[in-house]
C-alpha positions as CSV (number, residue, x, y, z in Angstrom):
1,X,-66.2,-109.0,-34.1
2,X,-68.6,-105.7,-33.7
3,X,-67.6,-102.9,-35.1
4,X,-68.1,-101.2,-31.8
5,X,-66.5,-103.3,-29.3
6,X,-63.1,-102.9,-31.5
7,X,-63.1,-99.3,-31.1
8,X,-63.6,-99.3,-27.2
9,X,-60.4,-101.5,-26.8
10,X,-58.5,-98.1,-27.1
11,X,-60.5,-96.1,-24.9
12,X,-60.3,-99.0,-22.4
13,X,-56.9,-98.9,-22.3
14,X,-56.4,-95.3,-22.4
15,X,-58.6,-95.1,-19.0
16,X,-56.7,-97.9,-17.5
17,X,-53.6,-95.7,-18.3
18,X,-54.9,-92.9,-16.9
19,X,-55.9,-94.4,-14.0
20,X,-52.5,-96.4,-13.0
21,X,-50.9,-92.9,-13.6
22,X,-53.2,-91.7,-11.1
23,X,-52.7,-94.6,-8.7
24,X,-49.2,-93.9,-8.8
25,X,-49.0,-90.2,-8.6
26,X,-51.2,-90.8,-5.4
27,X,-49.2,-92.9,-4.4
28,X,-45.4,-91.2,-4.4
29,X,-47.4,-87.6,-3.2
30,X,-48.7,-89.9,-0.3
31,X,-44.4,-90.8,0.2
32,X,-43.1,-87.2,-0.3
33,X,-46.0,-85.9,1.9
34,X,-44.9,-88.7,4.8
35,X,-41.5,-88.2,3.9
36,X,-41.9,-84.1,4.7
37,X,-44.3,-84.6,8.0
38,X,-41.4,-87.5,9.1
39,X,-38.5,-84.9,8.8
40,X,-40.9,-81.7,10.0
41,X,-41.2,-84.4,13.0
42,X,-37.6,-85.4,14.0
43,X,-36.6,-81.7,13.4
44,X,-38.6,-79.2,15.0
45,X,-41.7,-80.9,17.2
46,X,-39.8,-83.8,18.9
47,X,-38.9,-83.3,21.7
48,X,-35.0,-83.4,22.8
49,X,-33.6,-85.9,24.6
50,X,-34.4,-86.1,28.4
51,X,-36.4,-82.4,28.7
52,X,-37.4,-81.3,31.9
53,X,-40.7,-82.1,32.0
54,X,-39.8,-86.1,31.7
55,X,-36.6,-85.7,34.4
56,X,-37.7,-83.3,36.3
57,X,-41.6,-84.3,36.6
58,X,-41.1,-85.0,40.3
59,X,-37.9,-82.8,41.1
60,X,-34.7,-83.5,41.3
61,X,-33.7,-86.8,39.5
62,X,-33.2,-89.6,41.8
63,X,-30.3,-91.7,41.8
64,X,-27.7,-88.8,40.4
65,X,-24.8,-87.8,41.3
66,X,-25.6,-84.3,40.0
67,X,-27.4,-82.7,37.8
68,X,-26.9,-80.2,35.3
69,X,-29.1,-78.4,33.1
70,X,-28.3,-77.5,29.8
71,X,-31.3,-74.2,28.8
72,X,-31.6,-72.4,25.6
73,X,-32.9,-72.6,22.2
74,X,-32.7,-75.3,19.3
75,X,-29.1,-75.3,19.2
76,X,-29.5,-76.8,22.6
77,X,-32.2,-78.8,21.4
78,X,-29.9,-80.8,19.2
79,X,-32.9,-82.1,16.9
80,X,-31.3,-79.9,14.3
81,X,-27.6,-80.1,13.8
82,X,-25.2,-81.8,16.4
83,X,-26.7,-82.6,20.4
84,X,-24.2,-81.2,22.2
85,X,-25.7,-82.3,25.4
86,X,-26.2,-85.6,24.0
87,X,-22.5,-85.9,23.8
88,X,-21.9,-85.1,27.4
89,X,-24.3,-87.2,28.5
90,X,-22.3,-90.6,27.0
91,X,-18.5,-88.6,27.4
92,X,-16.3,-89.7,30.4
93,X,-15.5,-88.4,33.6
94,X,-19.0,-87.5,35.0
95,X,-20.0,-91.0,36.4
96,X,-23.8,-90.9,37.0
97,X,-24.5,-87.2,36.3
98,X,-27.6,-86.4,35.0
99,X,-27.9,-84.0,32.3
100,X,-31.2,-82.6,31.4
101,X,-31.9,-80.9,28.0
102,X,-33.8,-77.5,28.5
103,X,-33.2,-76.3,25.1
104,X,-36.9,-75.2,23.1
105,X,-36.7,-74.8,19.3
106,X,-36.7,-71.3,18.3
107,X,-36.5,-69.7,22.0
108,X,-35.6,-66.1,23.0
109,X,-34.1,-65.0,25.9
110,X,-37.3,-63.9,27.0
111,X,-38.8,-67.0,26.6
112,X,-36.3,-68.8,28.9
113,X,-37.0,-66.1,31.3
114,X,-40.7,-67.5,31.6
115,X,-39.4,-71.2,31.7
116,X,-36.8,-70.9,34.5
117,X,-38.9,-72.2,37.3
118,X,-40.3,-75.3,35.6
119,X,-37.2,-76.2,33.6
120,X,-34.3,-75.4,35.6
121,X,-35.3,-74.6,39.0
122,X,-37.4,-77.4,39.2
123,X,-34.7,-79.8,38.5
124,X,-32.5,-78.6,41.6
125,X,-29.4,-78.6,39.3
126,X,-26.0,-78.7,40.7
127,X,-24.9,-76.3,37.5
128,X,-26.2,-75.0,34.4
129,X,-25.3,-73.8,31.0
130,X,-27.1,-71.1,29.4
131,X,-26.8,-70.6,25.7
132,X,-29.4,-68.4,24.6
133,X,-29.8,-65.1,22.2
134,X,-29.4,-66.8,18.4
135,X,-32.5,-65.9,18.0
136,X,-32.6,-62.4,19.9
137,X,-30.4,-61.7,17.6
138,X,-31.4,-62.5,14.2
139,X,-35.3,-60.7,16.0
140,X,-33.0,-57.3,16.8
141,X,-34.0,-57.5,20.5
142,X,-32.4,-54.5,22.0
143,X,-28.9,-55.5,23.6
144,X,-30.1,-53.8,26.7
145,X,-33.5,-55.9,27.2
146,X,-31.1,-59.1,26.0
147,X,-29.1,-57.9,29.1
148,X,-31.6,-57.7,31.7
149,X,-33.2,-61.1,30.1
150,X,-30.2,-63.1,31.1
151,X,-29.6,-61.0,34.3
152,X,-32.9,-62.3,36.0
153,X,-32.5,-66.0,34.9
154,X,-29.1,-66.2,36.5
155,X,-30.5,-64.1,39.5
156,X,-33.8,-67.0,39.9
157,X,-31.6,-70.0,39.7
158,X,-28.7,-68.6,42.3
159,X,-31.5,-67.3,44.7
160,X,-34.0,-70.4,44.4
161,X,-30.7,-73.1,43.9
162,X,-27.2,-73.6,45.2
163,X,-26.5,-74.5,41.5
164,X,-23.0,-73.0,39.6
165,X,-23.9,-71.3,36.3
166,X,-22.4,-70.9,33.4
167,X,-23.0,-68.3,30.4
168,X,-21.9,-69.2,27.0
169,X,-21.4,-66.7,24.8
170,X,-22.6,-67.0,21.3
171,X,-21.2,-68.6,18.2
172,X,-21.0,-66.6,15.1
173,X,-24.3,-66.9,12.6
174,X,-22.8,-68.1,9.6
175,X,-18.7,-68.7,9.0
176,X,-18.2,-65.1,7.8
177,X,-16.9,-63.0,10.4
178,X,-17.4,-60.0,8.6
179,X,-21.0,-60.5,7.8
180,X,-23.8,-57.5,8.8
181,X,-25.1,-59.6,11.5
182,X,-21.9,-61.2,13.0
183,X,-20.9,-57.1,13.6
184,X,-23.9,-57.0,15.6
185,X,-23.6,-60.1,17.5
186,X,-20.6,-58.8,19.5
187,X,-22.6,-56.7,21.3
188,X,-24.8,-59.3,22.4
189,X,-21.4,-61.3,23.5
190,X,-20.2,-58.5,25.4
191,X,-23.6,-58.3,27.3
192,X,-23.2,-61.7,28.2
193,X,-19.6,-61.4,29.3
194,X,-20.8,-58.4,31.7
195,X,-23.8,-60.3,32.9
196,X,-22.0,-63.4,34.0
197,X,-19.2,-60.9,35.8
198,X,-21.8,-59.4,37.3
199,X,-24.2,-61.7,38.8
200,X,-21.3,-64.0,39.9
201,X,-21.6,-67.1,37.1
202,X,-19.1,-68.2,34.7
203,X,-18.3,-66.9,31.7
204,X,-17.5,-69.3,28.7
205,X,-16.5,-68.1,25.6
206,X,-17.9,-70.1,22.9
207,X,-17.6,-67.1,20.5
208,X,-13.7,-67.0,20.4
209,X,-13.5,-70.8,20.0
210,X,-15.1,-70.5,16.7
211,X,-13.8,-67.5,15.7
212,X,-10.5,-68.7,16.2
213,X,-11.0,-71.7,14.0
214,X,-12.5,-69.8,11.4
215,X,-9.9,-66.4,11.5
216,X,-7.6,-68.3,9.1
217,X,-8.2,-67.0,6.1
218,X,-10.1,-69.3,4.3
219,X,-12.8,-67.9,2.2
220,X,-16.3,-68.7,3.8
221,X,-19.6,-68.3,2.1
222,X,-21.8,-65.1,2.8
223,X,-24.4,-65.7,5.6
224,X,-27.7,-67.3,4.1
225,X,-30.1,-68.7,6.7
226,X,-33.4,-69.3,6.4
227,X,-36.0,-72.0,7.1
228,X,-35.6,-73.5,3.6
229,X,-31.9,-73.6,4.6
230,X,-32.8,-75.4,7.8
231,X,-35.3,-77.9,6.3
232,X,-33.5,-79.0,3.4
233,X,-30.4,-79.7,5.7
234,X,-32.5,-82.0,8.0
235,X,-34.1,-83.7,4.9
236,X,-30.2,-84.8,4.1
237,X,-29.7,-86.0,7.7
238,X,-32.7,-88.4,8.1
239,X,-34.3,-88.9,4.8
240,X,-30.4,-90.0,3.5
241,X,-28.6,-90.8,6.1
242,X,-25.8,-88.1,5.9
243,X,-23.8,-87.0,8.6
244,X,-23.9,-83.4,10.2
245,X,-20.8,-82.8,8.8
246,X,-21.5,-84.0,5.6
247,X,-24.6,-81.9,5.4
248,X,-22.2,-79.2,6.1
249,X,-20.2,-79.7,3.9
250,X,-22.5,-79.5,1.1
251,X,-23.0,-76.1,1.4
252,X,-19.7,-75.0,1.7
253,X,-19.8,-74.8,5.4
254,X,-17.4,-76.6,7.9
255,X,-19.3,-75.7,11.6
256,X,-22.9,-75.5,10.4
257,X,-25.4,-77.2,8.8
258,X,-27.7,-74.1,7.8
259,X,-25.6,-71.3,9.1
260,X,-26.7,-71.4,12.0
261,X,-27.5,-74.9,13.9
262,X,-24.1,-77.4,14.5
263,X,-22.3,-79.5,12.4
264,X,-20.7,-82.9,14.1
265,X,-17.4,-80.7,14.3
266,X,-19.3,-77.3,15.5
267,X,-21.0,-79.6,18.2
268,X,-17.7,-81.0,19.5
269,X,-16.5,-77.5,20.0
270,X,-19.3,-76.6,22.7
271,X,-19.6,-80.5,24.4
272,X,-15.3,-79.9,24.5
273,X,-15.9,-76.0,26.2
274,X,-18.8,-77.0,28.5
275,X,-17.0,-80.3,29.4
276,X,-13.8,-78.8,30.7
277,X,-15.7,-76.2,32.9
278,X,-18.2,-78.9,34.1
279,X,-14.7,-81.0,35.0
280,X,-12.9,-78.5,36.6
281,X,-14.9,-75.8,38.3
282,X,-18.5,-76.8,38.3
283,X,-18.1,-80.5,39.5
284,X,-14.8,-80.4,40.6
């Protein structure tokens, strides 16, 4: 045999080497890549389940025996962490009820404010749950701008709808009471207790049905949200299949996934709270 086709033998397999490395470095970037763009999907450009603009497209929804709309911000959503709303839309007792999801990842008060016509008016709810201000708060919007926020949404769906609403105050941000921004959030809570007093809706207090649950002295880790936080936590749910409250649970945490969007247990808490006042005041 040449001399010289001997020695290519080694570089010919060297290159084939190199190139099935290459072939199959392509090829898992090309998973983790579909894998990210899959879970950046499901978690914050889907939309939620029945939104406005598919129920509502031609008013009211036909065929209901009433509708309520459920406004605010991702935790509404439900595409990250529990849906709430989901839940009351398969829980008993509200026959053919119609329940719309109005909830926009990463909304402010401000920005439900802009949105009240086409997503709740439009709809010609029978009653609505506003839970709004996570984000105004972790953004330091002044309480008092918070308070006039909420103010004029209740004021355009009593004076444009004969719909009963509802104002839910908010949960804490984290499971540490004591934490820096959980101090400020009260103030946020009371404006929304003084709001709904004021412009005639209900007040229900979310708030005190986790802090009750968590004021039993069982050390809770320090607040620690961030989009990481939120991304890795929705990688667990749909990439492998765990639970909301096993996602939880991986961090230590009991109500939340990330700190701040709903375990399976945190969600139960605020389908429970806005299913009793939907039961026995608002569609009683």
């Amino acid at each position: 045999m040449p001399e010289g086709a001997t020695e290519q033998r080694p570089k010919r397999k060297r290159l084939l080497t190199r190139k099935r490395v290459l072939i199959t470095g392509g090829a898992l970037l090309a998973v983790v890549l579909g894998a990210g763009a899959l879970v950046g999907y499901l978690t914050f450009v889907r939309p939620p389940a029945n939104p406005p603009a598919v129920a509502c497209a031609d008013g009211r929804p036909q065929g209901a025996d009433a509708v309520v709309v459920a406004a605010g911000a991702s935790m509404t959503q439900g595409t990250l962490g529990r849906d709430w709303v989901g839940d009351l839309r398969t829980g008993e007792g509200f026959g053919d009820a119609e329940f719309v999801n109005a909830g926009v990842n990463g909304d402010t008060s401000s920005g439900l404010l802009r949105r009240t016509d086409s997503d709740i008016v439009a709809c010609r709810p029978d009653a609505v749950i506003v839970l709004v201000g996570t984000n105004d708060v972790r953004d330091e919007v002044p309480v008092a701008e918070y308070g006039e926020h909420l103010a004029a949404i209740v004021e355009r769906v009593r004076s444009q709808t004969s719909a009963r609403v509802a104002l839910m105050s908010l949960p804490p941000l984290g499971e540490d009471l004591d934490a820096e921004i959980n101090q400020r959030l009260h103030a946020y809570n009371d404006t929304i207790r003084r709001t709904a007093e004021a412009a005639g809706a209900d007040y229900l207090p979310l708030y005190e049905e986790f802090a009750e649950r968590l004021a039993d002295g069982t050390p809770r880790p320090a607040y620690a949200f961030g989009f990481p936080t939120a991304y890795l936590a929705a990688s667990e749910h749909y990439l492998l299949g765990r639970s909301w409250d096993e996602v939880a649970r991986s961090r230590g945490l009991e109500y939340f996934v990330d700190h701040i969007h709903l375990s399976d247990r945190g969600g139960e808490i605020v389908a429970d709270l806005a299913a009793r006042w939907l039961l026995t005041q608002a569609m009683a």
